[in-house]
C-alpha positions in Angstrom: -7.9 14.3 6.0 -4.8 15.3 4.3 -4.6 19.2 3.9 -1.5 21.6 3.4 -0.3 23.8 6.4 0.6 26.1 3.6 -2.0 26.9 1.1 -4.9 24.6 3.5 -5.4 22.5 0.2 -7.4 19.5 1.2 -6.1 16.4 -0.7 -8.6 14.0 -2.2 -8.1 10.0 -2.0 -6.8 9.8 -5.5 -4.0 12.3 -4.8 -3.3 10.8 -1.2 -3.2 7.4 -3.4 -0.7 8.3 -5.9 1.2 11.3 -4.7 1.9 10.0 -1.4 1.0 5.6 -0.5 2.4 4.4 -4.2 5.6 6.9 -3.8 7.2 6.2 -0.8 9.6 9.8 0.4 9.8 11.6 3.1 8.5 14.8 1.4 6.0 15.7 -1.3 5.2 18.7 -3.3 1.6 19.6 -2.5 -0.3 19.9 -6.4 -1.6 23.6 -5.5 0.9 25.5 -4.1 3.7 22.9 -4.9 5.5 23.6 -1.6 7.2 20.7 -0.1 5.6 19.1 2.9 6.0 16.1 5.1 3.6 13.6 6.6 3.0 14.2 10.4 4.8 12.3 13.3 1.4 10.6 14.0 0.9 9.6 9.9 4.6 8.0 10.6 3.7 6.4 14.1 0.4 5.0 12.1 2.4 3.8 9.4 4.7 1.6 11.8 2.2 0.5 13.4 0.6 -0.7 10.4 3.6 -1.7 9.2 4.4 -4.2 12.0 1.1 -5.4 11.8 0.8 -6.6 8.4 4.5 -8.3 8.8 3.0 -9.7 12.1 0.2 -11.5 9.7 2.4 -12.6 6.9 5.3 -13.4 8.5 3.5 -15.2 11.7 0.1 -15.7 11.9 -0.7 -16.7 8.3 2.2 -19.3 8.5 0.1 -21.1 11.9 -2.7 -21.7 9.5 -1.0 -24.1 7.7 -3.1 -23.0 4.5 -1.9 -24.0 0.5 0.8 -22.3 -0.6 -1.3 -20.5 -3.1 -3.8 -19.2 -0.4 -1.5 -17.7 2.0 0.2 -15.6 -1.3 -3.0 -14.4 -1.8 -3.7 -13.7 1.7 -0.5 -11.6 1.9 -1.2 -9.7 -1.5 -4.4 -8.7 0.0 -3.1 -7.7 3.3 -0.1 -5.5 1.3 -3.3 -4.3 -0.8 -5.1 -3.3 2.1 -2.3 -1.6 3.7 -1.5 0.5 0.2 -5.3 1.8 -0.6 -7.2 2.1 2.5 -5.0 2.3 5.7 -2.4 4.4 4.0 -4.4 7.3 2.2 -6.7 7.6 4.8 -4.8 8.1 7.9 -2.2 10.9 6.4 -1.7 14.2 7.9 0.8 16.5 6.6 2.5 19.3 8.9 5.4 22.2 8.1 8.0 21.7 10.0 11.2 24.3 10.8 14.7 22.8 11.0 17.5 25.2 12.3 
């Protein structure tokens, strides 16, 4: 789960959702405290990984099916879907980092 290193406030799924998947940054003010935090180098790794993959599927493997037209948009849109509400949300960590 999603928690501040500052004020240990765990973040629900609907905050996850719309503070940090639908607004894409590199920092984010946590709602209690509203200190500034950033998402963990493994939320980032995750998120490439993800990333890749879903391109991977809409960009290559959908294509081989030789579906409709119409299919394979929907296909993608579900895949982007996907990616936005349940992979994203659910795999963020946040962590306070110290920059000279």
């Amino acid at each position: 789960m999603g928690k501040c290193p500052y004020c240990n406030h765990v973040w629900t799924y609907k905050e996850k959702l719309l503070g940090y998947a639908i607004k894409p940054r590199t920092r984010i003010k946590c709602p209690e405290c509203r200190e500034y935090i950033e998402p963990s180098t493994l939320s980032i790794f995750y998120d490439y990984i993800a990333v890749i993959g879903v391109a991977l599927m809409v960009f290559l493997l959908i294509p081989v099916m030789h579906l409709p037209a119409v299919i394979s948009i929907l296909m993608s849109i579900a895949l982007l879907v996907i990616y936005l509400v349940v992979f994203l949300p659910l795999t963020v960590r946040f962590k306070k980092y110290h920059y000279k």
